[in-house]
N, C-alpha and C positions, 0 to 999 in steps of 0.2 A: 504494500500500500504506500502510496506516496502522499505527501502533504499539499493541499491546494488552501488557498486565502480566499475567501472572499472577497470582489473586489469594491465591493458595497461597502459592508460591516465591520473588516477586516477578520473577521469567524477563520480557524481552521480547521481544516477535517481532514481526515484520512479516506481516499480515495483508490479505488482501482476499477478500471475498465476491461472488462471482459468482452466487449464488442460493443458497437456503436449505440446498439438500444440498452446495454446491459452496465450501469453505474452501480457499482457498492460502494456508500460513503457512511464511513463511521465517527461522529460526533467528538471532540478530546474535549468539549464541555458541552454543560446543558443549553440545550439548542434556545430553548424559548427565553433564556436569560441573556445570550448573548448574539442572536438575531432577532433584529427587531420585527422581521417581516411574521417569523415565526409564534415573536411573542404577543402580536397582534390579533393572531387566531387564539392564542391560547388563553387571552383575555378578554375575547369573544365566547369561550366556552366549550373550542375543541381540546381533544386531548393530546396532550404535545406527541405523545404516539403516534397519532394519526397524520399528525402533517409531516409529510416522506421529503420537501425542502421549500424552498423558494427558488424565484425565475431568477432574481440578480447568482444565488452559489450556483447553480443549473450554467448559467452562462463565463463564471469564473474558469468552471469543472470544463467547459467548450473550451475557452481560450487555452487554457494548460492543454489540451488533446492539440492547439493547432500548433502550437508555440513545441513542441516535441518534450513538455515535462512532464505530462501524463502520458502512457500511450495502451493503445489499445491491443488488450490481448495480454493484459495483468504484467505486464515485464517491469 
C-alpha cells in the first residue's frame, strides 16, 4: 500500500490499486474527524461506515495513478 494526501484536506491514507475500477484505501485516522467532506455526512446522521470517500481523495487517488506514484496492479 502506498500513501496518497488528499489534495483538498491534506487526509492520508493508505492506498492500492488492483485495477482501474478496483481502489482499496485504508484510513491512518478517523475519516469523519479529519475530512470535512466526510464529516458532513456524518453530522447529517450517516454512519461514518457507510460513507466509502469523497470526490476531492477519489480525484487525489487519480492524480497519484497518473503522476506514476500509485500504480495499478498493487506494485
Amino acid at each position: 500500500m502506498r500513501a496518497v494526501e488528499c489534495g483538498t484536506c491534506g487526509n492520508q491514507v493508505l492506498c492500492e490499486k488492483f485495477s482501474p475500477a478496483h481502489t482499496q484505501v485504508q484510513w491512518t485516522d478517523e475519516a469523519a474527524e479529519v475530512c470535512p467532506r466526510i464529516r458532513e455526512k456524518v453530522a447529517a446522521g450517516v454512519l461514518s461506515a457507510r460513507v466509502r470517500s469523497c470526490g476531492e481523495l477519489r480525484d487525489s487517488i487519480d492524480a497519484a495513478v497518473a503522476l506514476g506514484l500509485l500504480e495499478v496492479g498493487g506494485a
